[in-house]
C-alpha positions in Angstrom: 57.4 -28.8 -68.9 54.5 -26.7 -67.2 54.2 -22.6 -68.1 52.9 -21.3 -65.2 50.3 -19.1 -66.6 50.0 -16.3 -64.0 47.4 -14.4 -65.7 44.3 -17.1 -65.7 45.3 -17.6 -62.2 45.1 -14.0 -61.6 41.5 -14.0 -63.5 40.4 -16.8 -61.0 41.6 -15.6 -57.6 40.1 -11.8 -59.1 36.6 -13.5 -59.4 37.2 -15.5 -55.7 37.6 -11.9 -54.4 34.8 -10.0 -56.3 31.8 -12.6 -54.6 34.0 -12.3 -51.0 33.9 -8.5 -51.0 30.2 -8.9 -51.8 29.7 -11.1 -49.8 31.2 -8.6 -47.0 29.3 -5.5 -48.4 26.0 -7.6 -47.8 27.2 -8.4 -44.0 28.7 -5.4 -42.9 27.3 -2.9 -45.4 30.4 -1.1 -46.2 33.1 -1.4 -49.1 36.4 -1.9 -48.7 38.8 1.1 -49.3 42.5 0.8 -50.5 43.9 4.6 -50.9 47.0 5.1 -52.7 49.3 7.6 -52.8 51.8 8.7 -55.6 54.4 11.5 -55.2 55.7 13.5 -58.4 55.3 12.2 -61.8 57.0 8.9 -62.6 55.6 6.9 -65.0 56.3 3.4 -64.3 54.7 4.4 -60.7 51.6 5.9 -63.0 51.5 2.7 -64.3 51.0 0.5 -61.5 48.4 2.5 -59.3 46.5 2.7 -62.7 46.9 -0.8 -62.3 45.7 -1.0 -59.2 42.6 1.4 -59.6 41.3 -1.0 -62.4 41.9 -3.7 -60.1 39.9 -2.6 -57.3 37.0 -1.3 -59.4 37.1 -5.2 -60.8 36.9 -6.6 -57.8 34.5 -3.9 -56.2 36.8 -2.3 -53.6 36.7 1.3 -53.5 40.3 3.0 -54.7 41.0 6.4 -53.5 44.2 8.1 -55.5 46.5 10.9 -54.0 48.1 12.5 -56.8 51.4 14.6 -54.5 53.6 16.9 -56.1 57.5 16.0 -55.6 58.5 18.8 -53.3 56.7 17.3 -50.5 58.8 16.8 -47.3 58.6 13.2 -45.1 57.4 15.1 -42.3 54.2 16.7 -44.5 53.8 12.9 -46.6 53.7 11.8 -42.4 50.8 13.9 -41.9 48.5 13.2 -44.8 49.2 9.5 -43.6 48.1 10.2 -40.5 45.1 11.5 -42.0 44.1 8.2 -43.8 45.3 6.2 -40.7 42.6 8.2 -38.7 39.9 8.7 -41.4 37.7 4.9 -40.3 36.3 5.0 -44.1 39.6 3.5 -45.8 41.1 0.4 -45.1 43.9 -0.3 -46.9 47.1 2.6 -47.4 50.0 2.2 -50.0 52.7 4.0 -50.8 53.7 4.0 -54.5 57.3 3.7 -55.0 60.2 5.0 -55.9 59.7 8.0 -53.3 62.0 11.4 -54.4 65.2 11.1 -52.1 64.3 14.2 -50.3 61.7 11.7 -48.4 62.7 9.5 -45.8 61.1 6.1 -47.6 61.7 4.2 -44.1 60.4 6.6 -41.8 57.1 7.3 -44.7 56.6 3.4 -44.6 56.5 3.0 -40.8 53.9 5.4 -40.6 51.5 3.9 -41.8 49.1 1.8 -39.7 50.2 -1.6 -39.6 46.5 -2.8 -39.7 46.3 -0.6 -42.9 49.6 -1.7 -44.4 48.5 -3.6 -47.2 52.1 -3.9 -48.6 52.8 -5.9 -45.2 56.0 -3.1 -45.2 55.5 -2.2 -41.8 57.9 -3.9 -39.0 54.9 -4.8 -37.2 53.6 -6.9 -39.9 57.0 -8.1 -41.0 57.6 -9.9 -37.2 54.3 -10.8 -37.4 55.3 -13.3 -40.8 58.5 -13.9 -38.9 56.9 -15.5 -36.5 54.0 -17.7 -38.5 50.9 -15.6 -37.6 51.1 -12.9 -40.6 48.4 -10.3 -40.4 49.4 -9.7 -44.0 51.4 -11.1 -46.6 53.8 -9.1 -49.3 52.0 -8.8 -52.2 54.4 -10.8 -54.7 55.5 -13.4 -52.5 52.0 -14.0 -51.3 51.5 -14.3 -55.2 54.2 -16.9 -55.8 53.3 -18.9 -52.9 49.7 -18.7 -54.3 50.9 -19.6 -57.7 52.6 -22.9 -56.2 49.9 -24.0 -54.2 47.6 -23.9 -56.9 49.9 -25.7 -59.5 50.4 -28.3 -56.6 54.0 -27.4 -56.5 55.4 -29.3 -53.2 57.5 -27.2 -50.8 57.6 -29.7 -48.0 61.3 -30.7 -47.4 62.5 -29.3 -50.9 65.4 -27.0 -51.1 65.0 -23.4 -52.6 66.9 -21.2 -53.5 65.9 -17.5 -54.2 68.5 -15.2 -55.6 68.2 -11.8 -53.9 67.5 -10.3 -51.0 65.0 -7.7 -50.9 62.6 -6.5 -48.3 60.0 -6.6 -51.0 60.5 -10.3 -52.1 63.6 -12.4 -50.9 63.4 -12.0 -47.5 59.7 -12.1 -47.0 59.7 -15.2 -49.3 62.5 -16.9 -47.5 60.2 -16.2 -44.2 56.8 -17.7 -45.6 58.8 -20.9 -46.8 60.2 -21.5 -43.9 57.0 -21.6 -41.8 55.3 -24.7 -40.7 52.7 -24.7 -43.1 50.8 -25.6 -46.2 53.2 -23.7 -48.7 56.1 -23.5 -46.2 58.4 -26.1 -44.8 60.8 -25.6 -47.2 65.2 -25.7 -46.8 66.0 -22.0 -47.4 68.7 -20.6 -49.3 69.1 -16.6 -50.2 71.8 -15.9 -52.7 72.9 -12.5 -53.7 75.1 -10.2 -55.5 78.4 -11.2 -52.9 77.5 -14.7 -53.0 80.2 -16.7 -53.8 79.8 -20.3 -56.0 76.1 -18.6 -57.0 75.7 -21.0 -60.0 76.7 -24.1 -57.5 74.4 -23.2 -55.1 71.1 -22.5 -57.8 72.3 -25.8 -59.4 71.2 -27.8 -56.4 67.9 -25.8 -56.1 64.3 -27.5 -56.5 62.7 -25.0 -56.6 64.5 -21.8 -58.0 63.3 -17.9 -57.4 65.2 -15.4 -59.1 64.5 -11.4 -58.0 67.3 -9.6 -58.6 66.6 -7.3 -61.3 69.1 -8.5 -63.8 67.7 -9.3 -67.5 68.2 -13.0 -68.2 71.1 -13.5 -65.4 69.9 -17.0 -64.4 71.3 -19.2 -67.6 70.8 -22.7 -68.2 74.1 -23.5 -66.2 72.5 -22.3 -63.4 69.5 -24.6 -62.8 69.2 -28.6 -62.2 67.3 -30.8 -64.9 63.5 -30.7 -63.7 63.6 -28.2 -61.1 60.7 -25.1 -61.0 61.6 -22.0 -61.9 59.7 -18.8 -60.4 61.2 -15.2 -62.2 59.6 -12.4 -60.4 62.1 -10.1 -62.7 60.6 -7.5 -65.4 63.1 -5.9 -67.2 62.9 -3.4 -69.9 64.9 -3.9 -72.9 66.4 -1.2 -75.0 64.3 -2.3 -77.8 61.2 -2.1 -75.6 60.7 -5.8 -74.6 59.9 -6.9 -71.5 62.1 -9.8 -69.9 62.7 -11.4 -66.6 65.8 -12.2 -64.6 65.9 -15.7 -66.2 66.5 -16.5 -69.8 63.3 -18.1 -70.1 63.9 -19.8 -73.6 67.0 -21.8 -72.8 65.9 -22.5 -69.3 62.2 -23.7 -70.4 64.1 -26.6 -72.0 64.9 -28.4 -69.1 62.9 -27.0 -66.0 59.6 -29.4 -64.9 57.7 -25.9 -64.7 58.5 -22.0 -65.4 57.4 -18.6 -65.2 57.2 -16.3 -68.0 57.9 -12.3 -68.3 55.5 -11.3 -68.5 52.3 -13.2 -67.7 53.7 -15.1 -64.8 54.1 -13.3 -61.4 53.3 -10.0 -62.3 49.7 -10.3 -63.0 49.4 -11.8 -59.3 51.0 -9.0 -56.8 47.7 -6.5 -57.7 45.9 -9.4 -56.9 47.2 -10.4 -53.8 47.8 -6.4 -52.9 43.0 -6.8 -53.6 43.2 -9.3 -51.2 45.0 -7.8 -48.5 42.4 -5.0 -48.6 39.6 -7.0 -48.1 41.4 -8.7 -45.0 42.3 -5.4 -44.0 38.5 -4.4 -44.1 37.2 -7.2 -42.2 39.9 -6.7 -39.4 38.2 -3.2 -39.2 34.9 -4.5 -38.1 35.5 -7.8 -36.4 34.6 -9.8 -39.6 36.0 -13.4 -39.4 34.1 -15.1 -42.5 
């Protein structure tokens, strides 16, 4: 049984980045921007742009932070968009989520320039990966398929099954396997909440992805002898702990390769999120290296 240790890849494909964006600085003589904005004053959302600060300044992109208080409207969050669409200096544009609900998160998200939509949110960008010729790539599906590739995990012809559907990771994921590609060509199946049979189905899965937000809901009756197991899942425990959506110490026992909570996926959507910026940079001026 392999652990596959997210974090050292995360270190590696980090360092990959850091010479690239030099690399580009040198060439174009610019930086990469991301800018990020965060509205009211949620932690967990704290948390992950702070994340995502230390990450650019590791890899040498440029992070720009807009701290917005809660009461802002969609149409006012629309404008200071438009703002960093126009403004030529930043690259890369997130949203932090969970928006208040007196924002419109669809209407906020499609604002955003596609060629700026680093999340790969945008519909633009989302029929672009429909159709095999991404601009970008989700963030944590880009990070699993990395994860896969570079554990020389075989997708060709195998059947997975990923257990949710999300606009963040099941559906994007289902897409990229799917494609005819290194990483893709892949038999498809989403599972969800009003799927019926659901431990039949993940029982016949190869390969196994489980992101649906549920502590430990994949058991060890749910997955075939020798079959990988990718939990994008983190959970927090009333004691604190940190889990995923697959009971990793039972499962562990008779999977050829897993994931753990954390360590395993998590470390790799900040990276992938680094490396969408630096694409996004280089679409900006033209640069194909």
């Amino acid at each position: 049984m392999t652990i596959l240790d997210g974090k050292s890849l995360a270190v590696e494909i980090r360092r990959e980045i850091g010479e690239s964006v030099e690399q580009f600085r040198i060439r174009c003589g610019i930086s990469p921007v991301l800018a990020a904005i965060i509205v009211g004053g949620d932690p967990a959302s704290r948390i992950y742009v702070s994340n995502k600060e230390k990450g650019c300044k590791e890899v040498g992109i440029e992070s720009r932070i807009l701290q917005l208080d809660d009461s802002i409207t969609t149409d006012e969050l629309i404008s200071k968009i438009s703002e960093l669409n126009n403004d030529p200096r930043v690259h890369g544009i997130l949203v932090q989520r969970p928006l208040p609900n007196s924002c419109n998160e669809k209407s906020i998200l499609d604002a955003i320039d596609p060629r700026k939509d680093v999340d790969a949110f945008h519909p633009e960008n989302v029929g672009l990966i429909s159709q095999g010729r991404p601009r970008f790539l989700p963030c944590t599906p880009y990070g699993v398929q990395e994860l896969m590739l570079r554990n020389g995990i075989e997708t060709d012809g195998k059947h997975v099954v990923i257990v949710g559907r999300s606009d963040i990771v099941g559906k994007p994921m289902a897409l990229m396997l799917l494609q005819r590609c290194v990483g893709g060509n892949a038999t498809v199946t989403i599972a969800h909440s009003r799927t019926k049979n659901l431990a039949e189905i993940t029982s016949r899965a190869d390969i196994l992805i489980a992101a649906i937000g549920s502590p430990r809901f994949v058991t060890l009756e749910m997955v075939k002898r020798g079959a990988v197991v990718i939990d994008v899942g983190i959970n927090r425990l009333l004691d604190g702990k940190i889990c995923g959506d697959v009971d990793f110490d039972k499962v562990k026992e008779i999977a050829n390769a897993i994931t753990p909570v954390p360590g395993g996926v998590g470390p790799l959507t900040v990276t992938m999120l680094l490396l969408n910026t630096l694409t996004a940079a280089k679409l900006a001026v033209g640069d194909d290296k």
